[in-house]
C-alpha positions, -999 to 999 in steps of 0.1 A, spaced: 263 -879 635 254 -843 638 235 -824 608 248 -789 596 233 -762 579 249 -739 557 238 -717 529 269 -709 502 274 -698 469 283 -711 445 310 -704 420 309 -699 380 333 -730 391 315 -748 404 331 -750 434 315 -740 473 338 -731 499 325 -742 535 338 -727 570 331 -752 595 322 -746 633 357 -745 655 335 -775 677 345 -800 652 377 -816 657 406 -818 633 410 -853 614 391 -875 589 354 -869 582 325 -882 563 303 -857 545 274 -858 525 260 -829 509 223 -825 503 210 -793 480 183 -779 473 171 -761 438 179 -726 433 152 -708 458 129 -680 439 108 -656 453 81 -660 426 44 -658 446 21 -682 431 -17 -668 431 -34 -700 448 -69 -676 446 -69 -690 409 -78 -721 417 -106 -713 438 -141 -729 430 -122 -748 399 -132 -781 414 -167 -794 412 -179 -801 448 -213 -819 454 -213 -810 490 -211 -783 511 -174 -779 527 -178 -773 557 -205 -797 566 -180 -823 550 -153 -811 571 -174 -817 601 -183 -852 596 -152 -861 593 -144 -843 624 -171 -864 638 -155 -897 629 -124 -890 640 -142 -875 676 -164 -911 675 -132 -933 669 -118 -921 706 
């Protein structure tokens, strides 16, 4: 079993027309196709979340404790 990628459009149709490699031989194959939504180039602004969460401790400090632990559990 090999994986292929292959990006296509797709017809008003329906319909996606796929060239295959010359590497695969002639005969009976199984397929499956896998898609994925329609990609966008929208940019989320991820800076409006920032400081929306109420934090009781500093970050960083938590960060390194749990740094620690995981340093301690070797």
């Amino acid at each position: 079993m090999q994986t292929l990628k292959i990006q296509t459009e797709v017809s008003q149709d329906h319909t996606i027309t796929i060239r295959l490699p010359s590497d695969i031989s002639v005969g009976t194959h199984e397929f499956i196709v896998i898609y994925d939504e329609q990609v966008t180039d929208k940019k989320i602004d991820l800076m409006k979340y920032s400081g929306t969460i109420a934090w009781q401790e500093d970050g960083l400090a938590y960060q390194q404790a749990i740094r620690a632990e995981w340093n301690d559990a070797q």
